[in-house]
C-alpha positions in Angstrom: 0.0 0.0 0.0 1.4 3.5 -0.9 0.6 5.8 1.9 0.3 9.4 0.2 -0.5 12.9 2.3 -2.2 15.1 0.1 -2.0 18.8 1.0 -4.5 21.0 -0.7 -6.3 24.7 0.8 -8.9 23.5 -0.9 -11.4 20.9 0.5 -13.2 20.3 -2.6 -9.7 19.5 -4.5 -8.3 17.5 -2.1 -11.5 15.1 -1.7 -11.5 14.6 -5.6 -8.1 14.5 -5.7 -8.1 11.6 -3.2 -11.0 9.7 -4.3 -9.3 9.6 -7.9 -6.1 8.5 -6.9 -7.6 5.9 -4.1 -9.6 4.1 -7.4 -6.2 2.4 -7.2 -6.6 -0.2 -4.6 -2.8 0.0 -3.6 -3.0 3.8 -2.9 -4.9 5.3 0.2 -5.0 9.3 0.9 -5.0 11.5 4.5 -6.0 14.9 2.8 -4.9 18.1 5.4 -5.6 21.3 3.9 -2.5 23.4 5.8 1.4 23.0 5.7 1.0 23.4 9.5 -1.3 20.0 9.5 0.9 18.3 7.3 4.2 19.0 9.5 2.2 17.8 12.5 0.5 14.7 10.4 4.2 13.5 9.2 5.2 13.4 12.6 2.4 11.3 13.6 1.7 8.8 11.0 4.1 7.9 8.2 3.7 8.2 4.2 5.2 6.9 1.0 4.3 10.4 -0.8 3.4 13.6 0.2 1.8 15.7 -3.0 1.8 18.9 -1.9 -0.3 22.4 -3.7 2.1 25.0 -4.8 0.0 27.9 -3.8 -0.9 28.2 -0.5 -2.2 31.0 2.3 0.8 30.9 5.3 3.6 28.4 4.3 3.4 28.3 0.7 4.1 24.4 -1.1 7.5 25.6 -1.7 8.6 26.1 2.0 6.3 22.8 3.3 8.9 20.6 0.6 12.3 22.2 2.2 11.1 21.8 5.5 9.7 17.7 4.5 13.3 17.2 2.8 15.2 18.8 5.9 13.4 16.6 8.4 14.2 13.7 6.4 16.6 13.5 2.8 14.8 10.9 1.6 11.3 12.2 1.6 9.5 12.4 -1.7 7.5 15.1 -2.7 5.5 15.7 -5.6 4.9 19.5 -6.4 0.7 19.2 -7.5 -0.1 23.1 -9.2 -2.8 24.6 -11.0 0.2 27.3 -12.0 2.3 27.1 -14.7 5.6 25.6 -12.6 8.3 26.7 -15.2 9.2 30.1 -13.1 9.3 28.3 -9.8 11.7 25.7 -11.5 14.9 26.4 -10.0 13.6 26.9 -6.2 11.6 23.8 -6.7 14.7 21.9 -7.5 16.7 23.2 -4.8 13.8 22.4 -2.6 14.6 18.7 -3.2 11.0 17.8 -4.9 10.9 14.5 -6.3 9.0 16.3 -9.3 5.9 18.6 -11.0 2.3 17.8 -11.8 -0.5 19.4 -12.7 -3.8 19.3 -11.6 -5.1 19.1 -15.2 -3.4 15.1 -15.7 -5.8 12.9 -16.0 -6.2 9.7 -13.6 -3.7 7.3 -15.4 -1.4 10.2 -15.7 -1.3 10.8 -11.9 -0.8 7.0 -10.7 2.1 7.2 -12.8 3.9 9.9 -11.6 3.0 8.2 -8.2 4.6 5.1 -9.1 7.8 7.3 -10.7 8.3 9.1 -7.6 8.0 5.6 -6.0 10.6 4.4 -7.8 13.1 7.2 -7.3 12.4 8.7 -10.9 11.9 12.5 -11.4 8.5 13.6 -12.6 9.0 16.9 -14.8 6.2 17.7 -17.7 7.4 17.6 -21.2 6.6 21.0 -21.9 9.6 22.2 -18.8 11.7 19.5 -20.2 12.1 21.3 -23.3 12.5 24.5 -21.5 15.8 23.5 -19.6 17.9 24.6 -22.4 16.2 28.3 -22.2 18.8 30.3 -20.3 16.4 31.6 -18.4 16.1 28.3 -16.3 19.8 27.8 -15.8 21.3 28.2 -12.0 23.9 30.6 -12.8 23.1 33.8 -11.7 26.4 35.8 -12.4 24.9 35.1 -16.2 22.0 36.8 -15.7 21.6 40.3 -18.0 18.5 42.5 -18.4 18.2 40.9 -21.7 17.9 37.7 -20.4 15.5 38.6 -17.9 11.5 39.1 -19.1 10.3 41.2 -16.6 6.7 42.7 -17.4 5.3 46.1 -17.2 3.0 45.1 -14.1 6.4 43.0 -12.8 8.4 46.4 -13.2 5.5 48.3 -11.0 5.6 45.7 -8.3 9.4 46.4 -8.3 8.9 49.9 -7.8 6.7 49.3 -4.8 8.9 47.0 -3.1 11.8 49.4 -3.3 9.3 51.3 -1.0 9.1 49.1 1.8 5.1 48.5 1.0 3.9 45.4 2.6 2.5 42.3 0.4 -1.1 43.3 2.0 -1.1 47.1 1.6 0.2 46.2 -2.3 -2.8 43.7 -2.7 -4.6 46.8 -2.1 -3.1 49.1 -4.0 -2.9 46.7 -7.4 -6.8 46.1 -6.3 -5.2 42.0 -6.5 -5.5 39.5 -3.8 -2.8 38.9 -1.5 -2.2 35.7 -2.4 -2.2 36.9 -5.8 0.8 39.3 -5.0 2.7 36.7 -3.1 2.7 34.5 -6.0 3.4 37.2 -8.5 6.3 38.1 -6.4 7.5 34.2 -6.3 7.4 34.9 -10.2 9.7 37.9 -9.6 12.2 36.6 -8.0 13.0 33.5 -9.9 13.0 36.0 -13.0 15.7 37.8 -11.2 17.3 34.2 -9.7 17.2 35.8 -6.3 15.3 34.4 -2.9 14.5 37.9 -0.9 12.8 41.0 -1.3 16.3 42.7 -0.7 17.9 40.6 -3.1 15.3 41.2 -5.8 15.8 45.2 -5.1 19.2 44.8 -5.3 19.4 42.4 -8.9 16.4 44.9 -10.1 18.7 48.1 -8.9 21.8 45.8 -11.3 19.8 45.5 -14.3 18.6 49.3 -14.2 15.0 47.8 -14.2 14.5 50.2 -11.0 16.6 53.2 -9.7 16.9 53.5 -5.5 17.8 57.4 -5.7 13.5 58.0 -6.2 13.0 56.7 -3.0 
């Protein structure tokens, strides 16, 4: 039997996700719908798998992983998104994720990237495959350039408004956007700019001339 913890903020998700995956009789599903639950749960009961949301309120999907792999190396972790995963892919593999899904795969497509992650394979979509020759995913940061780095117009703003100190709630409300919606367009941001912080990213922004410190 492959134990799995599925972590999902969303209650609706994480039933159908478990009641699809459980149709195979050698898989059974504990659904929590908080990193907090799940770093609690893992203490308490031990799993095969844990597939783990990207996006979540508190500790986002991407901190849950590093703190499951630091606990214990050999943990594996499947990274289950309704987001495009290609900008999160280098934090993701520094994480130590076993590997990406999406929440669009159908039924067959998800037992098998079980079963990979089972076996010790990676799990990366196609589509990202192809993109690891882009430079754009590459680790090196002292290679990064402003031409190498597609900021948008709306990115560029956010920039600005970081500079200033502005918290990710009081720039929710002044982009009229959720705060969730900011924290993940910052997440976005930062792998652009390879960096981890919102110092970091003013700094590498400040580099690349994309914003200028003496306005504020």
């Amino acid at each position: 039997m492959i134990r799995i913890l599925l972590v999902d903020d969303h209650p609706s998700v994480g039933e159908g996700t478990k009641t699809m995956i459980e149709q195979d009789n050698e898989m059974a599903v504990t659904v929590v719908l908080t990193a907090v639950e799940a770093l609690d749960k893992v203490q308490a009961e031990p799993f095969d798998l844990i597939l783990c949301d990207l996006n979540m309120p508190g500790i986002s999907g991407l901190e849950l992983t590093r703190r499951l792999i630091q606990q214990d190396p050999e943990r594996r972790v499947l990274i289950y998104s309704g987001y495009e995963i290609g900008s999160h892919f280098n934090l993701l593999i520094e994480s130590g994720a076993s590997g990406f899904i999406s929440k669009t795969v159908s039924r067959e497509q998800l037992h098998n990237a079980i079963r990979c992650a089972m076996r010790g394979d990676a799990v990366i979509p196609i589509t990202l495959l192809k993109q690891l020759r882009r430079h754009e995913v590459t680790i090196g940061r002292s290679e990064v350039s402003v031409e190498d780095v597609s900021i948008t117009e709306r990115e560029q703003t956010i920039l600005h408004e970081v500079a200033t100190g502005i918290s990710n709630k009081e720039l929710a409300i002044k982009l009229h956007a959720s705060q969730r919606n900011v924290e993940y367009q910052l997440s976005r941001i930062f792998d652009k700019l390879n960096v981890r912080s919102r110092s970091e990213a003013i700094r590498e922004a400040q580099r690349l001339g994309l914003i200028s410190l003496e306005q504020y």
